[in-house]
VEXZAVO-433191 format. One record per residue (C-alpha): residue in three letters; x, z negated, y. Coordinates in steps of 0.5 Angstrom, whole numbers, padded with zeros to 4 digits, always signed. Example, Ala and Ser with C-alpha at 12.3 -4.5 7.8 and 13.67 -1.06 7.14 Angstrom:
<recs>
ALA+0025-0016-0009;SER+0027-0014-0002;
</recs>
This chain:
<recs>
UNK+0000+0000+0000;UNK+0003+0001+0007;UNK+0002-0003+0012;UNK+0003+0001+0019;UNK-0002+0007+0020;UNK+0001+0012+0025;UNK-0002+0018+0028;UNK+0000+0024+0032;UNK-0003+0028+0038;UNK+0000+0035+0037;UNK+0000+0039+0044;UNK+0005+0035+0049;UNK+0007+0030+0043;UNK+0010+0033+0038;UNK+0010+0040+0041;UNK+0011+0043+0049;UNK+0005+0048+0047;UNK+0000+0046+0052;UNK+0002+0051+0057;UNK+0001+0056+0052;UNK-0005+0053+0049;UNK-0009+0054+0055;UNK-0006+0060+0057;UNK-0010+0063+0051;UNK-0016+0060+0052;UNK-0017+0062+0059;UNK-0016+0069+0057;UNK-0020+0069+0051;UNK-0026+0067+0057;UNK-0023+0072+0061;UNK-0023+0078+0056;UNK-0028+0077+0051;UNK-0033+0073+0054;UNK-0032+0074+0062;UNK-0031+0068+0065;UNK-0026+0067+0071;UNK-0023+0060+0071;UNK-0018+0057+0076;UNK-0013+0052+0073;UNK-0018+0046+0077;UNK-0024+0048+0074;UNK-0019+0048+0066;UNK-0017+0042+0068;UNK-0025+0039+0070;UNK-0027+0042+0064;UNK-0021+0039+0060;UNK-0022+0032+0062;UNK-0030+0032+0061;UNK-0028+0034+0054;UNK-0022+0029+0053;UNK-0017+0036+0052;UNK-0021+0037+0045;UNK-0021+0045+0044;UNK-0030+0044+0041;UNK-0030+0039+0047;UNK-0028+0045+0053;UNK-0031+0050+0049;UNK-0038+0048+0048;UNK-0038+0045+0056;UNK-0037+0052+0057;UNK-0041+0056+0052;UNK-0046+0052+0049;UNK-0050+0047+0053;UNK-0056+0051+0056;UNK-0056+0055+0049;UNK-0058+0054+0042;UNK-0053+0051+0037;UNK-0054+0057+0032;UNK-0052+0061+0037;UNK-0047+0057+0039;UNK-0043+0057+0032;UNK-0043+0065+0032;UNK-0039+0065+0039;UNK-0035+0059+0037;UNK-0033+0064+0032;UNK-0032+0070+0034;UNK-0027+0065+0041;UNK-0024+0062+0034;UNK-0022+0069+0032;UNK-0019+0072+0038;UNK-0015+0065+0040;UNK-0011+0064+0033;UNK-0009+0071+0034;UNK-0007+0071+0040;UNK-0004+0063+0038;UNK+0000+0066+0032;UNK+0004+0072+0037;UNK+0005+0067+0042;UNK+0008+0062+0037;UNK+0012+0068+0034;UNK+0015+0070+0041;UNK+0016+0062+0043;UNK+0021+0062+0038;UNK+0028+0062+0041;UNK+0025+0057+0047;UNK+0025+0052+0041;UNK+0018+0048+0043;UNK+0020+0042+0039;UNK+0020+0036+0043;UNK+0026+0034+0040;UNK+0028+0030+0035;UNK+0020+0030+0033;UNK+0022+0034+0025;UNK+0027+0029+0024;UNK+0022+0022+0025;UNK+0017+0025+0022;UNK+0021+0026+0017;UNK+0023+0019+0017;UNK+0017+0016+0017;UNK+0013+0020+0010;UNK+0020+0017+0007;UNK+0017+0011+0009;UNK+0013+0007+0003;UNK+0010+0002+0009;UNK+0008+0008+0014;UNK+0002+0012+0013;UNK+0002+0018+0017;UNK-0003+0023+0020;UNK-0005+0028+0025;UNK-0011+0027+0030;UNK-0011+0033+0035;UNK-0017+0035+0040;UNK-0014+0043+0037;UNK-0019+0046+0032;UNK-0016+0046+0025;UNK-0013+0054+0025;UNK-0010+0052+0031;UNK-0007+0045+0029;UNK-0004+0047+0023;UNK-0002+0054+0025;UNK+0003+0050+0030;UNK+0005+0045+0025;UNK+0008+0051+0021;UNK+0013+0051+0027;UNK+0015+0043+0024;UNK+0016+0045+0018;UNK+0013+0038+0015;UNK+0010+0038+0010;UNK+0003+0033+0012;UNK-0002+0031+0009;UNK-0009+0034+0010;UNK-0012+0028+0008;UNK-0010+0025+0013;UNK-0011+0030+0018;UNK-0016+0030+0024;UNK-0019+0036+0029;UNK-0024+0038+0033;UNK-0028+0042+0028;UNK-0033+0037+0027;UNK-0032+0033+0033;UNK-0032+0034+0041;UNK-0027+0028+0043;UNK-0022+0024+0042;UNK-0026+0018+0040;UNK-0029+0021+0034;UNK-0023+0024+0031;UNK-0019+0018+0031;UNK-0024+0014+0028;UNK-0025+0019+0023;UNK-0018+0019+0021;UNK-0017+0012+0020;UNK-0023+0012+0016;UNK-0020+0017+0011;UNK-0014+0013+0012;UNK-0016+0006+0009;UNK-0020+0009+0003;UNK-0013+0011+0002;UNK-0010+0005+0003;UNK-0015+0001-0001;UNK-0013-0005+0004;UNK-0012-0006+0011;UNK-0008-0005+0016;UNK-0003-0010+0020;UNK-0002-0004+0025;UNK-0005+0003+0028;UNK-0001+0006+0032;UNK-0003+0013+0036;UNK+0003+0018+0039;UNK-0001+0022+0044;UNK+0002+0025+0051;UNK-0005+0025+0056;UNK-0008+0019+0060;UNK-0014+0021+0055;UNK-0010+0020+0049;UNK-0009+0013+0051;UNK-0017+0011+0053;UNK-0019+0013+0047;UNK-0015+0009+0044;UNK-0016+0004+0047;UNK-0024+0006+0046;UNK-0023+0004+0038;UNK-0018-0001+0039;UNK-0011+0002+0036;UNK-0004+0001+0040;UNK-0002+0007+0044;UNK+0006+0009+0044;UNK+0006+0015+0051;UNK+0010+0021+0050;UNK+0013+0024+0057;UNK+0017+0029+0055;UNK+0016+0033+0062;UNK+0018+0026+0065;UNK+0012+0027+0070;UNK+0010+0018+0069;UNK+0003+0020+0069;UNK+0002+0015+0063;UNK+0006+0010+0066;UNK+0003+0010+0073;UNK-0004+0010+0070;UNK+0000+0003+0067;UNK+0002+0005+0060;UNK+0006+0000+0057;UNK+0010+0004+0051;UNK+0013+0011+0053;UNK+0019+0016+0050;UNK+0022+0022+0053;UNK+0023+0025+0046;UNK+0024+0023+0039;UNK+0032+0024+0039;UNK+0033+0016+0039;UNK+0030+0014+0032;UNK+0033+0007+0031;UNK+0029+0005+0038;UNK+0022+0007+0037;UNK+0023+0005+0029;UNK+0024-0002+0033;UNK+0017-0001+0038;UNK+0014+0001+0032;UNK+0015-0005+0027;
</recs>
């Protein structure tokens, strides 16, 4: 049995793919279906949706029509959006979008017998895993959480951890979230997890917003083994 649960965010936290994430999406809007956003009006929806891809589409697409519909738009915007993610993933190769060292402790952790790791990302589960082949770590997706089925943050964490202690078949001491955005963090907060902040960007928005536990990047692994512990 193990006795920490850690979970990871994707976009900003194990990857630096959340400019390309959002250029896609905005121009699968603007190509297929017509819609011009501003990058205030993408960081309104983005908010309201706590950054889960299901989240912001359906703000747009979904609110004023009926969900039959609506699956049948969310598919064909999925289709367009995992083609273009894939080329754009292919083409980001030697830029290495890994925050660096993240490979590396995850690694680590999956080699631990008292740690269980998982994902809990606002991507859809293409999106996610299509960005995860770019770790090359081999997860678990019994523990891997997306916006397929949920609209925010809140949902999808506690789905995980549910998963995770059916595995487990015991408690807990510790569940620990590695997220990048303010969002992240309330949301772990919402279901009563600690938070460790990932400003890669070195920006401070996470500590300014009065987060306690914040790394640059995963390069220092006896330190955040000791935060973690």
């Amino acid at each position: 049995m193990a006795k920490t649960l850690v979970l990871f965010d994707i976009d900003g936290t194990l990857l630096d793919s959340i400019d390309i994430d959002n250029s896609i999406f905005k121009l699968i809007l603007y190509s297929r279906f017509q819609i011009k956003l501003t990058d205030s009006d993408f960081k309104y929806f983005l908010d309201k949706s706590q950054g889960t891809d299901s989240g912001i589409l359906y703000q747009m697409l979904g609110k004023d029509i009926i969900i039959d519909e609506y699956k049948l738009l969310e598919s064909r915007f999925k289709y367009f959006f995992h083609r273009e993610l894939k080329k754009a993933l292919e083409d980001s190769k030697e830029k290495d979008i890994e925050i660096k060292g993240a490979s590396n402790f995850i690694r680590h952790l999956i080699y631990d017998k008292d740690i269980m790791v998982g994902i809990a990302t606002g991507s859809w589960k293409q999106s996610g895993l299509i960005k995860l082949k770019v770790l090359d770590v081999n997860f678990s997706l019994r523990l891997y959480g997306n916006s397929d089925k949920f609209f925010n943050k809140n949902d999808i964490l506690l789905d995980v951890i549910k998963r995770a202690l059916k595995l487990n078949k015991a408690p807990f001491n510790r569940i620990i979230y590695f997220g990048d955005s303010i969002w992240d963090y309330i949301a772990t907060k919402n279901v009563n997890i600690d938070f460790i902040g990932v400003d890669y960007k070195n920006d401070n928005n996470l500590r300014n917003y009065g987060v306690k536990s914040i790394i640059n990047d995963y390069t220092n692994l006896s330190n955040i083994l000791q935060i973690i512990q």
